[in-house]
C-alpha positions, 0 to 999 in steps of 0.5 A: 649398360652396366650390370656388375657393381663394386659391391657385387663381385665375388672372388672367382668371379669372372665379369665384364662391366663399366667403372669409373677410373678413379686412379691410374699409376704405373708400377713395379713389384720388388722384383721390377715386374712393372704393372697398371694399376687401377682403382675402379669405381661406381655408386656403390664403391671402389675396388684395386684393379691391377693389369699385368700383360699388354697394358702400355697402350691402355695406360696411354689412352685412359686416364682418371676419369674415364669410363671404362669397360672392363673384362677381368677376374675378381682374386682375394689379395690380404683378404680383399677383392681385386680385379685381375683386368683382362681387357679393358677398353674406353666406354661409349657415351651412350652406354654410361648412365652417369646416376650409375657411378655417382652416390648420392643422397636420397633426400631432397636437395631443394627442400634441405637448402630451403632448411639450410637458409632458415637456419641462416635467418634465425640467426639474430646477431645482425652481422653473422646472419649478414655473413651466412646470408650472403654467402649462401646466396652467392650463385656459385657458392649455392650450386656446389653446396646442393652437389658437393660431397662432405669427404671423399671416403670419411663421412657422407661422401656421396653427392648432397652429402655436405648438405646433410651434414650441415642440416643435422649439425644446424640441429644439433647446435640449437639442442645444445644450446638449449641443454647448455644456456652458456652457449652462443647460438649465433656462433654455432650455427655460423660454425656449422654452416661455414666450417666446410665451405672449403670442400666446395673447391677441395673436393672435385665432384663432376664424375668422381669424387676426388680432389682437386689440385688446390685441395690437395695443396691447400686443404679446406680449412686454409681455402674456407679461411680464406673465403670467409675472410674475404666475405668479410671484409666486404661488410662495412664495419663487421667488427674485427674481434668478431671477424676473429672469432669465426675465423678460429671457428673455422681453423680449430674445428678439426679439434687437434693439431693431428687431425689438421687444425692451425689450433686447438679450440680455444673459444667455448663455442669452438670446443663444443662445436668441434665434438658435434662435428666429430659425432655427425661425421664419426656416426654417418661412418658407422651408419654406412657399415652397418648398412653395408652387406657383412655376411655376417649376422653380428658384425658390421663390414670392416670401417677403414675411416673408424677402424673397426667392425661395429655390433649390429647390436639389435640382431645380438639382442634378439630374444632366443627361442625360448626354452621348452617348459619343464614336463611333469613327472613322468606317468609310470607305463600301464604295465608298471601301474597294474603291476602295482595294483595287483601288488596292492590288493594281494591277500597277506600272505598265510602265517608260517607254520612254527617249527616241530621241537626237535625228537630228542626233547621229544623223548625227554618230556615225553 
């Protein structure tokens, strides 16, 4: 069973543990050194793991995928761990628990799919709640929905993860359009609730969370284009300037051409509907890296999807012990105060007698 994570391991450290291959690539150094390498993985992340000597029989036999057992030494490399594999060897199928190797949410799935449908039915323009209704009832659609991740490192990448994100946008869309009356409810919620629907076939999520081959072809927002268009085109007399509609919804909802959107939002809904999707996704990031071990009492670990260390802000503004109150005066020493005393209750001194005249006048008024 396993007994290292990811997130356990020290530079130094000598381990024996199971991990799941992520990748798998030979390599060479610029000298031609030729190397396996490795990313391994479990719940609680990945790490780069490279083997340099006797590796051409394990490059044969494990692929990604694979549950592996590895013996190996962590190293610093650019200030990062990284397994230095020693022996690795497949893993067993009874010495892998699969709840190992997979994050998941720990919320509960029926009960937010249960609130991901009441959003659906709230939804009063008669043909977009027809949409989101029937395609979240479709068998297949709603298993992978229940398991799929919303990214593979970005945001909510763990199982359950694209449900979550999709509750939360629900909610956010109906408390901008209370803030924001000009706003379309119905296009929001449609928007929140189909944006992603492409990343249950982009994403590949049975024993990593990686893609798959059309994914990475295709992307999600062509392969939920795609979805969404043929659902509706399967209701008699969906309104083509609506169909229009929620299909620039779904291709401009990354919001910038950079960030792989066919267009910029062009729609009111659009737009909006765009920045509530980048702050759900952009807080979950942070979230993660403040709850990660830092090591640091102030600072975050480092967001390679945000890249940047955030403040954990409520240690920074922590009250200071407060400083000790400012003592009164000293009291002067005992032996300095009787001194004092007796200074005090001395008699006067006696006059000085006055000086005798000198002889010489003396003598002349004598």
């Amino acid at each position: 069973m396993k007994t290292s994570y990811v997130t356990d391991l020290l530079s130094e450290q000598n381990i024996t543990s199971f991990f799941l291959v992520h990748e798998k690539e030979l390599r060479n150094t610029r000298e031609g050194r030729a190397y396996l390498r490795l990313e391994l993985g479990d719940r609680s992340g990945t790490i780069e793991a490279r083997m340099w000597d006797q590796f051409e029989n394990v490059a044969k036999d494990i692929n990604r995928d694979d549950f592996v057992k590895v013996q190996g030494r962590v190293e610093l490399y650019r200030n990062r761990p990284q397994l230095a594999v020693q022996q690795v060897r497949l893993a067993k199928p009874e010495e892998i628990d699969l709840a190992d190797y997979l994050p998941h949410t720990t919320a509960d799935v029926e009960k937010m799919f249960a609130e991901l449908r009441g959003y659906a039915e709230s939804i009063s323009n008669p043909w977009l709640k027809q949409l989101v209704l029937g395609m979240i009832a479709d068998p297949e659609i709603a298993r992978c929905y229940k398991r799929a991740p919303a990214a593979k490192v970005m945001h909510h990448a763990y199982l359950g993860g694209l449900l979550e994100h999709v509750i939360s946008l629900c909610g956010m869309s109906r408390r901008v359009a209370t803030h924001y009356p000009e706003l379309d409810v119905d296009l929001l919620l449609t928007a929140a609730i189909l944006h992603d629907v492409g990343k249950l076939e982009e994403l590949c999520y049975e024993r990593a969370i990686g893609y798959t081959t059309p994914g990475q072809l295709l992307g999600h927002i062509v392969m939920e284009l795609e979805t969404v268009t043929r659902a509706i085109d399967k209701i008699a007399g969906f309104p083509v300037p609506l169909k229009t509609v929620v299909q620039h919804l779904l291709i401009s909802h990354h919001g910038q051409y950079e960030f792989g959107s066919p267009k910029l939002p062009m729609i009111r809904e659009a737009m909006v509907f765009h920045y509530l999707d980048d702050l759900d996704s952009k807080l979950a990031a942070v979230r993660v890296a403040l709850a990660s071990p830092s090591g640091d009492d102030e600072w975050s670990t480092y967001s390679a999807a945000l890249g940047r260390k955030f403040l954990k802000v409520d240690e920074f503004l922590k009250p200071t012990p407060a400083a000790p109150e400012s003592q009164h005066p000293a009291e002067p020493k005992p032996q300095a105060a009787n001194a004092a005393a007796a200074a005090a209750n001395a008699p006067e001194p006696a006059p000085k007698p006055k000086a005798e005249a000198p002889s010489l006048l003396r003598k002349l008024f004598s």
